[in-house]
C-alpha positions as CSV (number, residue, x, y, z in Angstrom):
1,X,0.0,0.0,0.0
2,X,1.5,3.2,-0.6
3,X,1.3,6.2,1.3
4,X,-0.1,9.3,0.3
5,X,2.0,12.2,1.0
6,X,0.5,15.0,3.0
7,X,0.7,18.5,1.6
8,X,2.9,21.0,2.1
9,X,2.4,24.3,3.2
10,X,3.4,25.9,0.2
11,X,0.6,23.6,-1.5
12,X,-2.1,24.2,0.8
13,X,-1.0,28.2,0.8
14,X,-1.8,28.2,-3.2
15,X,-4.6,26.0,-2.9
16,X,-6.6,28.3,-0.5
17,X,-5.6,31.3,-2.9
18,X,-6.1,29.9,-6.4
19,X,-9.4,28.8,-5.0
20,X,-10.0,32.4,-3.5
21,X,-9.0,34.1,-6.5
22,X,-11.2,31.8,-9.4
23,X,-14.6,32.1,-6.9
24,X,-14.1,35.6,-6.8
25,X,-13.0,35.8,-3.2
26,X,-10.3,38.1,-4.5
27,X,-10.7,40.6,-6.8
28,X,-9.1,40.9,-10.1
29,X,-6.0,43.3,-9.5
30,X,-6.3,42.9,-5.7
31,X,-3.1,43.4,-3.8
32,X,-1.4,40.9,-2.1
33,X,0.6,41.2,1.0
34,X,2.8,38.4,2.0
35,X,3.1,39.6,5.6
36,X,-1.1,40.1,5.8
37,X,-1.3,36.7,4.3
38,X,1.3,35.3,6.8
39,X,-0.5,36.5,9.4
40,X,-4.3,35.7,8.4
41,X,-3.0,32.2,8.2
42,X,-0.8,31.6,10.9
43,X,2.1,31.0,9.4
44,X,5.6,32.2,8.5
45,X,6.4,34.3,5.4
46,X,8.2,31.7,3.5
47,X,5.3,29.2,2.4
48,X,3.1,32.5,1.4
49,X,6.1,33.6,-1.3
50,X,6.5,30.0,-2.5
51,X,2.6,29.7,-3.3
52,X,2.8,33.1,-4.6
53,X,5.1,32.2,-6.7
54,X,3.6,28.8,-7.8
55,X,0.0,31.3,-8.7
56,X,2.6,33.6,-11.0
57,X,3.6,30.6,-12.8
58,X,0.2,29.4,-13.3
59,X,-0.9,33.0,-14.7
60,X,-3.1,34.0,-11.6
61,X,-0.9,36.0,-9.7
62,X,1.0,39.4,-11.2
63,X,4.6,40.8,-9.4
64,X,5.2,44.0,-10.3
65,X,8.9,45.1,-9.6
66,X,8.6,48.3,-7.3
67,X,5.0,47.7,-6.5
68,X,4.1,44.5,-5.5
69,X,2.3,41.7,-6.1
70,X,-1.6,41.5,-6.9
71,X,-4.2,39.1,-8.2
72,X,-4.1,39.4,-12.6
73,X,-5.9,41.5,-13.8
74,X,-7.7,40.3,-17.7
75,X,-7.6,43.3,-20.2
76,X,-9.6,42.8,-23.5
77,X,-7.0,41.8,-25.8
78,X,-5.5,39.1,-22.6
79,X,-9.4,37.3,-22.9
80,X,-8.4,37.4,-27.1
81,X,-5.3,36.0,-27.1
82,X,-6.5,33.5,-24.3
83,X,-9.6,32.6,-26.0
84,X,-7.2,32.1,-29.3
85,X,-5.0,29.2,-27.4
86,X,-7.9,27.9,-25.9
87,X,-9.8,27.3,-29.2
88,X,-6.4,25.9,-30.9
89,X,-6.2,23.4,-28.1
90,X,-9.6,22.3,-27.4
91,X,-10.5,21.7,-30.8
92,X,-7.3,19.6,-31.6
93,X,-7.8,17.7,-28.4
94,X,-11.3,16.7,-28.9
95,X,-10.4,15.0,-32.2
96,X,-7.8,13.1,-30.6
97,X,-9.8,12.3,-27.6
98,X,-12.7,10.5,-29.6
99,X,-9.7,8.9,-31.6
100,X,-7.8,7.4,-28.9
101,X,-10.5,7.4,-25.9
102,X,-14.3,7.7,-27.1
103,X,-15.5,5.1,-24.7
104,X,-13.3,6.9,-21.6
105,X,-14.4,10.3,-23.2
106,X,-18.0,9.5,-24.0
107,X,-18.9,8.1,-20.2
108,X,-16.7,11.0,-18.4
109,X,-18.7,13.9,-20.4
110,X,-21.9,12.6,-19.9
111,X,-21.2,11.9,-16.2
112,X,-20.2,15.4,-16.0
113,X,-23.4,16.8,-18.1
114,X,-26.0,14.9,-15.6
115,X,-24.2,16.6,-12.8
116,X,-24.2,20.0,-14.4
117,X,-27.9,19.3,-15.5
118,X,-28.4,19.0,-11.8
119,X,-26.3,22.1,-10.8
120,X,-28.5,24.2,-13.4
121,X,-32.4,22.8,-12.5
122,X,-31.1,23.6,-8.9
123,X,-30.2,27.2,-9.7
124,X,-26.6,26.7,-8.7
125,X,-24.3,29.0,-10.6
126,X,-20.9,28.6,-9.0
127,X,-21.1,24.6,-8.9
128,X,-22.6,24.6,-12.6
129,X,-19.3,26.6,-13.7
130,X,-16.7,24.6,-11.3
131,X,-18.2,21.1,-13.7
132,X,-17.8,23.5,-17.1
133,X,-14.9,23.5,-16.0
134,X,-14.2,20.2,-15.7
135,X,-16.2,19.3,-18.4
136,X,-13.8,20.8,-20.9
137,X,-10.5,19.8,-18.9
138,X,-11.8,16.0,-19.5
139,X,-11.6,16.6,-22.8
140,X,-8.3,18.1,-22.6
141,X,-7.1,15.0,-20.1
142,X,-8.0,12.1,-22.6
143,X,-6.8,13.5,-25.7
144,X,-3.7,11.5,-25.0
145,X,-0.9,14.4,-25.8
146,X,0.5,15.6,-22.8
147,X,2.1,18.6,-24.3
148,X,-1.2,20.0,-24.9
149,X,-2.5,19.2,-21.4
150,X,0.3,21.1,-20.4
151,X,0.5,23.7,-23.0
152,X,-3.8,24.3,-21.7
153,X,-2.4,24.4,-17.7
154,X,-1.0,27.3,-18.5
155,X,-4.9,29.1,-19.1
156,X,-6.8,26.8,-17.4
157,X,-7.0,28.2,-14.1
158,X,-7.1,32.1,-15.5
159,X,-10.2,30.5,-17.7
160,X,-11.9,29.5,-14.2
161,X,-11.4,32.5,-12.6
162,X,-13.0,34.4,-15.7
163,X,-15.8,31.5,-15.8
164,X,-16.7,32.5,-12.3
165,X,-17.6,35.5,-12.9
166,X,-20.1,34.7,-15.7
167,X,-21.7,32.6,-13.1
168,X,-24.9,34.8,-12.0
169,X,-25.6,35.3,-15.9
170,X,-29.0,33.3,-16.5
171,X,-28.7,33.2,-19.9
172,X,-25.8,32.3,-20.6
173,X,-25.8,29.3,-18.2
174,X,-29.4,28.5,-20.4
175,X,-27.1,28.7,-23.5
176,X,-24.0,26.6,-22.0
177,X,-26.4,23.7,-20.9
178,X,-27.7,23.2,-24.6
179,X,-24.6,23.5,-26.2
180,X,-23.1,21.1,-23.9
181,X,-26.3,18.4,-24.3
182,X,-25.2,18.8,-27.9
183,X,-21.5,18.2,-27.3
184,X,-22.4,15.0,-25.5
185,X,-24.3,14.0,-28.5
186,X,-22.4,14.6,-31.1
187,X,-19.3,13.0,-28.7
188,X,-21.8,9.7,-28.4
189,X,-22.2,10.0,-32.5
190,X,-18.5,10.5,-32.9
191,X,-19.6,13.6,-35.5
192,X,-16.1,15.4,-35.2
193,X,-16.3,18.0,-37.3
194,X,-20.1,19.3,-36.1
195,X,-18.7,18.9,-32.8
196,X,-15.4,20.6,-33.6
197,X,-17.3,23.4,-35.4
198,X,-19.7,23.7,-32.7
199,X,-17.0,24.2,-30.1
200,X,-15.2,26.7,-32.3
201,X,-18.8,28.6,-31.7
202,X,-19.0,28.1,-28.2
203,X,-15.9,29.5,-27.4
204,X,-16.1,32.3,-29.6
205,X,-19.3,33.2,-27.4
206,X,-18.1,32.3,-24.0
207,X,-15.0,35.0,-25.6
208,X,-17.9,38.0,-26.2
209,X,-19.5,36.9,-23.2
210,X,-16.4,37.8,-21.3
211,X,-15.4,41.0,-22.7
212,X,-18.9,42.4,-22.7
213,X,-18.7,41.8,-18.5
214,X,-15.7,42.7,-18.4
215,X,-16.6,46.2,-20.3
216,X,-19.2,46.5,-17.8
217,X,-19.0,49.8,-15.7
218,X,-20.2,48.1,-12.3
219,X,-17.6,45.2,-12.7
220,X,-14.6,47.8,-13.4
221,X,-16.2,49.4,-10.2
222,X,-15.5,46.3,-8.2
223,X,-12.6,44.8,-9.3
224,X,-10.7,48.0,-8.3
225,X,-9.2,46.7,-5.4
226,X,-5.3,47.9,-5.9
């Protein structure tokens, strides 16, 4: 039997953050203070500048020589460019997924879609995103490349933190749920180019979807934190 090996501090330090910073806990360009965090936590300064560190790498986290270190902050063109990679990558991977791993594929994605079916009848928001989320990483996992599951690691959590904030829109959670019913068909049918062109469109919405919150004068309002 082999023993699972407990987290570090530096681990658990950028879990609680990334989590904090994709549900909207903190703010888009919100400062960070390594001696504030230290302190809120009850810990020394050292784990909070490793896992600060670890958040830079993963895109989440911004260190500004002079300044200081804050929570990114998504300008239009970042969501663009983001949106770009993330079409490139999902749309490759799905065609290999179906390829090398339809039956894997096929029963992950429509475990996925019954749970988000229930998260959206419930009028859950946050827990519909957190399985969008997922539901697209699966697709990413069992494509079989690894160079694109890590080439996608590099959004994935900035992606989350910008899904998050969509989360209170009704309609475009009614719009997600159908074109994800259709993914999962079109997955079971193993139709890859109506699925392939119908991601291409979802993506290119969930794009416009971000940049017309992210235009919005009440979310500008909020997110300035710095």
């Amino acid at each position: 039997m082999k023993l699972i090996r407990p987290k570090s501090l530096k681990e658990m330090v950028a879990d609680e953050l990334r989590m904090r910073i994709i549900d909207g806990r903190l703010q888009l360009g919100a400062g960070l203070s390594e001696n504030g965090l230290a302190a809120e936590l009850g810990i020394s300064k050292t784990p909070v500048r490793e896992a600060l560190l670890q958040l830079k790498q993963e895109g989440l986290v911004e260190v500004q020589p002079q300044r200081g270190t804050y929570v990114f902050r998504m300008a239009a063109e970042q969501v663009v460019m983001i949106s770009e990679l993330r079409e490139i990558l999902e749309v490759a991977a799905v065609e290999m997924a179906i390829r090398r791993n339809a039956g894997a594929l096929t029963e992950r994605m429509a475990e996925l879609y019954g749970a988000m079916e229930q998260a959206y009848e419930a009028d859950d928001p946050v827990g519909y995103r957190k399985l969008d989320g997922e539901y697209h990483e699966a697709i990413i996992e069992l494509c079989g490349n690894p160079y694109i599951r890590s080439a996608y690691s590099q959004i994935g959590f900035c992606i989350q933190a910008l899904r998050s904030r969509l989360s209170h829109e009704a309609q475009l959670n009614r719009l997600s749920i159908a074109d994800h019913r259709e993914m999962l068909r079109l997955v079971k049918a193993r139709e890859v180019s109506a699925l392939q062109a119908l991601m291409r469109a979802h993506i290119q919405q969930t794009k416009q979807s971000y940049l017309d919150v992210l235009g919005k004068p009440e979310f500008q309002q909020q997110e300035k934190v710095s």
